[in-house]
C-alpha positions in Angstrom: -19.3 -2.0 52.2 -21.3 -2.0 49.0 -23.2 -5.7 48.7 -25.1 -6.4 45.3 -27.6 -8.9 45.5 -29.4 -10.8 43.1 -32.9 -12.7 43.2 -33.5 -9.8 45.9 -37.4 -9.9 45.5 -37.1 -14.1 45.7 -37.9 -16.1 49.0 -34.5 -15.8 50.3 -33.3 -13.1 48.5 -36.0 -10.7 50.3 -35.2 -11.4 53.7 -31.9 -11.4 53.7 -32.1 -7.7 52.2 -34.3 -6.7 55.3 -31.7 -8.5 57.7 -28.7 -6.9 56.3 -30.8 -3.4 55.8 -31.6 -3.3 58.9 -28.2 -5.0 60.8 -25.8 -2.9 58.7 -26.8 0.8 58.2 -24.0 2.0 57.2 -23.7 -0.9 53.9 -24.9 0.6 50.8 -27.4 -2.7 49.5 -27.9 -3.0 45.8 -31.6 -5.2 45.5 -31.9 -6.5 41.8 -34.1 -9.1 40.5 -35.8 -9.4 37.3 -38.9 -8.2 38.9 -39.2 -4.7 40.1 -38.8 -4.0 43.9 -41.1 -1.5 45.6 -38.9 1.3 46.3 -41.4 2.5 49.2 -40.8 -0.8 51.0 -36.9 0.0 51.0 -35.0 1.0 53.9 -32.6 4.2 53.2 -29.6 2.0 52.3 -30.9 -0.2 49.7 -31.5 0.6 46.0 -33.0 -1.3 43.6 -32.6 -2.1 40.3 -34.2 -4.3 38.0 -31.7 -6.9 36.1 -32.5 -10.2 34.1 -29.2 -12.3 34.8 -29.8 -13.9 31.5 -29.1 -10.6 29.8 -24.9 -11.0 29.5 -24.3 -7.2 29.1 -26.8 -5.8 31.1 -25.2 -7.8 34.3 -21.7 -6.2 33.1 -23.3 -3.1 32.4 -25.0 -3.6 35.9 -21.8 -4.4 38.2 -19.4 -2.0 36.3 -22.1 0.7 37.1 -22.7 -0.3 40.7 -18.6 -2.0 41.3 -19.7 -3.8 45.0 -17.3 -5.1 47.1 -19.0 -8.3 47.7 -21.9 -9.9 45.2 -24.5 -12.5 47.1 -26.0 -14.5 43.9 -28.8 -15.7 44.7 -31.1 -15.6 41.2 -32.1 -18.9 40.2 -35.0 -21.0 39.3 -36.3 -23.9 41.6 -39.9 -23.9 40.6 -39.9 -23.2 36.8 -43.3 -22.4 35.4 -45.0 -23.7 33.1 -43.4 -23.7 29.3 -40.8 -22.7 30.7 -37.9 -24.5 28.2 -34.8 -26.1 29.3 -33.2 -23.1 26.7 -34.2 -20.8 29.0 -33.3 -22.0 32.1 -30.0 -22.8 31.3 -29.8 -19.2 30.2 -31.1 -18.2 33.6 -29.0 -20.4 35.9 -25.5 -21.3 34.2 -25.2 -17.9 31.5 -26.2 -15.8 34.1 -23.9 -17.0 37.0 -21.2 -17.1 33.9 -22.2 -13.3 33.3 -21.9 -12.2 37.1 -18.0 -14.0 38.0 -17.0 -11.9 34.2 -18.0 -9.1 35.8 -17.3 -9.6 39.2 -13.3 -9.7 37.9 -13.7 -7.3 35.7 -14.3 -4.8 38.2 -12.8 -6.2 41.4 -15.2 -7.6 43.2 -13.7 -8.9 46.6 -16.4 -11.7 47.7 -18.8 -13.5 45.7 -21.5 -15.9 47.8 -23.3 -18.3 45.8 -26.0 -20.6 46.8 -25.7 -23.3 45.1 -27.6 -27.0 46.2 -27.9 -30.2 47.6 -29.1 -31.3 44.1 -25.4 -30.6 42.6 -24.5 -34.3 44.1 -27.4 -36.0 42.6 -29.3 -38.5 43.1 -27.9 -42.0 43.0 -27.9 -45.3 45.0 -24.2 -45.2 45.6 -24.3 -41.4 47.4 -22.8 -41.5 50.6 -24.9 -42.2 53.9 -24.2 -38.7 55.1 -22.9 -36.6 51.5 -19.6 -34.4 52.5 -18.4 -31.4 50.5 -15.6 -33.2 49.1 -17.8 -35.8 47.7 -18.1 -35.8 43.9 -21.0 -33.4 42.2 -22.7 -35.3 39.8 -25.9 -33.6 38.9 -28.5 -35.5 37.0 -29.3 -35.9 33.5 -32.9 -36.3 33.9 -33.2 -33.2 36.1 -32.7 -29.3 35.2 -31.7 -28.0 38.2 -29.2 -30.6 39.5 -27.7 -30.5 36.7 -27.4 -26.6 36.2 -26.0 -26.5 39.6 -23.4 -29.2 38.6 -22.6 -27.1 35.6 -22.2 -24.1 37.8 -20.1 -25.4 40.9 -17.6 -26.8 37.5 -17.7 -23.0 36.6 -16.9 -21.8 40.3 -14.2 -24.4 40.7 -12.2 -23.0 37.3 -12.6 -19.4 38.7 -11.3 -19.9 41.8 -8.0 -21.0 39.9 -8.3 -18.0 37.0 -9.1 -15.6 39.8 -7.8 -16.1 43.3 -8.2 -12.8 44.3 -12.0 -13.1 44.6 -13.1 -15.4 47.6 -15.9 -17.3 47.3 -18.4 -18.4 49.6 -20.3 -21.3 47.9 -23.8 -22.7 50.2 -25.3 -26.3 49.1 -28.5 -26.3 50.8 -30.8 -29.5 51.8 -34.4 -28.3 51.2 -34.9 -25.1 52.9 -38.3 -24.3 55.2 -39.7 -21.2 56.4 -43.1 -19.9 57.3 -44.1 -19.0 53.8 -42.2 -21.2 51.9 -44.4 -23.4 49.1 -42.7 -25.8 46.7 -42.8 -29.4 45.4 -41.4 -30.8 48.2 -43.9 -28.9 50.8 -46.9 -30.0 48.2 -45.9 -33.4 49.1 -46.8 -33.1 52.8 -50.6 -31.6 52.1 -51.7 -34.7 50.2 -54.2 -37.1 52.0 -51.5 -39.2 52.4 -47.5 -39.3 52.1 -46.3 -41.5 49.2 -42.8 -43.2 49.4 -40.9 -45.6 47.3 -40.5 -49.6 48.3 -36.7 -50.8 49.5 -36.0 -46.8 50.0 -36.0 -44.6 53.1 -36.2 -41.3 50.8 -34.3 -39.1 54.1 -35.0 -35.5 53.9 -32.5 -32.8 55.7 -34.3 -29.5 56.2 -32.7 -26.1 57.1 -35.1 -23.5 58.2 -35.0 -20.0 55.9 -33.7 -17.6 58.8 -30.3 -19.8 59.2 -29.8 -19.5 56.0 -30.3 -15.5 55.9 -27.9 -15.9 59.1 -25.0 -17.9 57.4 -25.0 -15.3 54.4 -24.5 -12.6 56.7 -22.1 -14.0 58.6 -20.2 -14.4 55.4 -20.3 -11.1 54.6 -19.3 -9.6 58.1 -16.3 -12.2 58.0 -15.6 -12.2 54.2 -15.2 -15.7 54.6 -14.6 -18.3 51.5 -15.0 -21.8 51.2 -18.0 -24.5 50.0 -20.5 -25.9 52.8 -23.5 -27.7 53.2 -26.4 -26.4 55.1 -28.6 -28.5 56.9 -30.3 -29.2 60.3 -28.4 -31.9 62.6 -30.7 -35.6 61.5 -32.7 -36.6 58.8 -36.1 -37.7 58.4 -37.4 -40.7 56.1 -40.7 -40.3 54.4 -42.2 -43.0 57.0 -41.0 -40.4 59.9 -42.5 -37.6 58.1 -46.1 -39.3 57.9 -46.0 -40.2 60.9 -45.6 -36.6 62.0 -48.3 -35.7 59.7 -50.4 -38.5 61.6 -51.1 -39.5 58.0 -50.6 -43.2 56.0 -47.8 -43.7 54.6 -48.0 -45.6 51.1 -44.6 -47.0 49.5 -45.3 -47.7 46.0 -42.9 -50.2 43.7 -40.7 -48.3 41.9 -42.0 -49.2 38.4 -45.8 -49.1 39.4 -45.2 -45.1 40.5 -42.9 -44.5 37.8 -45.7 -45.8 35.2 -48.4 -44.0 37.6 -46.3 -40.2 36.9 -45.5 -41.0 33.5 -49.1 -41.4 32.5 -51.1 -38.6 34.8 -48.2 -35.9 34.3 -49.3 -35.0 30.9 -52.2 -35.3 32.0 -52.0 -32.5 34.3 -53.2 -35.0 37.5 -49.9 -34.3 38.8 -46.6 -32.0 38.6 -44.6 -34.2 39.3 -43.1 -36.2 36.0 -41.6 -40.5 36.4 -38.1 -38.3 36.7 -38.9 -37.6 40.0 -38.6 -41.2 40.8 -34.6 -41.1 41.3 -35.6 -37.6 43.1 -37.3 -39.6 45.8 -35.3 -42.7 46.1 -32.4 -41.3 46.0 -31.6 -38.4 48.2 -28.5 -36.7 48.8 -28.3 -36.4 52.9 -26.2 -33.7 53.3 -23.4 -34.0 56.6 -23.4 -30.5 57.9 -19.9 -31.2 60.2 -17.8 -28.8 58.1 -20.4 -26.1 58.6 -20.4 -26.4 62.3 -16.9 -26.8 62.8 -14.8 -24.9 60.3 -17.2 -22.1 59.3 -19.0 -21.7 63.0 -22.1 -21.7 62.5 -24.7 -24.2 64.2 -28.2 -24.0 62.9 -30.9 -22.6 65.6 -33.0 -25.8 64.0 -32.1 -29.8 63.4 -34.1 -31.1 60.5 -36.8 -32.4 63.1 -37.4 -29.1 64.3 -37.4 -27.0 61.4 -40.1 -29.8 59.5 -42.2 -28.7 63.0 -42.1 -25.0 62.8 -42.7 -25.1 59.4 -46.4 -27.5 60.1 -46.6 -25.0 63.3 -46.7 -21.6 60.8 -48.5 -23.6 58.3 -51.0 -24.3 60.8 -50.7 -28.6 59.5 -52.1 -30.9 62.3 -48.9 -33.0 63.2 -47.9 -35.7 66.5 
């Protein structure tokens, strides 16, 4: 089997090339990512090949040169950098995954595996206790991200009735952990103290980096199709998470930290902007029962124990 896989230099993208490198010698593993891979760090079976997703022909050009059996797309961005415009993403996120399903029908690709997010449902005071797949994908207007994936999951869902021929594996993540990982949400858990919102537990589900890696490649081997969420058994609240930490926990009145962000963000006291308000109170818990039962997979860590081995490789103090 010939697998193409975008965002291959990214945090998941890079060790899911080593896994299926190194599980499946016989594949032929196309890495592309809009950096450049070291070709020295490669194992035999893998080329690489630098591609901008945002560029619409080049991705044609790309998989019509290449014509995999099975695309993982994994190329997004989750930490945007600074400047970065909303033009741009867009560009990146929704274009680009528009550019890869063209091609992938254009030139018969069997299996396309998308990672997609928790953020597609949103955040909103009326999401579910536990969030299922069939629950409704709302995005946010407030937020780039959620509601790029939004826009993409609407995308996947009309090419799954214009082209039924290509299965599609679509992954909605909680917030994913590893021993390197670094992001806004693990930034919150190396301040003095851990900083919640009044009236709102704020649960987190966590799925640690190597299940991840470990669904995608089951996927493959199976060519399996269908939409899950992926997340640890449990959820932890903010309060739970501090207490872990063995640090205070400090919930702030909605409007007081909302005024607080709006004034030190441009600033550049914090990263975090008052749109991250609905980001705290609000999050989607992801059930992962359809993962577990239907696909068969049951992740090596619950939430609990995937926060822990992340502290453990980050070397974080915790009870």
């Amino acid at each position: 089997m010939k697998v193409l896989i975008t965002g291959a230099a990214g945090f998941i993208g890079s060790q899911l090339l080593e896994a299926l490198a190194v599980q499946h010698p016989e594949w032929s593993l196309v890495a592309s990512d809009v950096r450049a891979l070291n070709p020295k760090a490669l194992r035999p079976n893998t080329e690489a090949m630098v591609l901008d997703i945002s560029q619409h022909r080049a991705v044609l050009a790309a998989v019509a040169t290449h014509k995999p059996d099975a695309i993982v797309h994994l190329a997004s961005v989750v930490n945007p950098p600074p400047g970065m415009t909303d033009a741009v993403l867009h560009a990146i996120d929704v274009e680009g995954t528009r550019s890869i399903l063209q091609a992938a029908a254009e030139n018969g690709v069997r299996q396309l595996i998308v990672t997609s997010s928790g953020a597609a449902y949103g955040y909103y005071p009326e999401n579910a206790e536990w969030i299922d797949e069939n629950d409704p994908l709302r995005g946010h207007a407030k937020f780039a991200y959620a509601r790029h994936k939004r826009e993409v999951e609407e995308m996947l869902a009309r090419a799954r009735v214009e082209h039924p021929e290509l299965r599609q594996l679509i992954l909605r993540p909680g917030t994913i952990l590893g021993k390197r990982v670094n992001n806004q949400i693990t930034d919150m858990f190396k301040k003095k103290s851990v900083l919640g919102i009044k009236g709102s537990d704020s649960r987190f589900v966590f799925i640690w980096d190597q299940d991840v890696v470990s669904i995608i490649t089951k996927g493959l081997e199976k060519g399996c199709s269908g939409i899950y969420n992926l997340a640890g058994d449990g959820a932890l609240s903010l309060r739970e998470l501090a207490s872990i930490l063995q640090k205070p926990y400090r919930p702030l009145s909605p409007g007081l930290l909302q005024f607080a962000l709006r004034v030190l963000k441009p600033l550049g006291l914090t990263q975090y902007g008052p749109e991250q308000l609905d980001f705290l109170r609000y999050r989607p818990v992801l059930a992962n029962r359809r993962l577990k039962e239907e696909f068969g997979y049951t992740p090596r860590y619950t939430s609990r124990e995937a926060f822990m081995a992340f502290l453990d490789a980050q070397g974080v103090p915790h009870a």
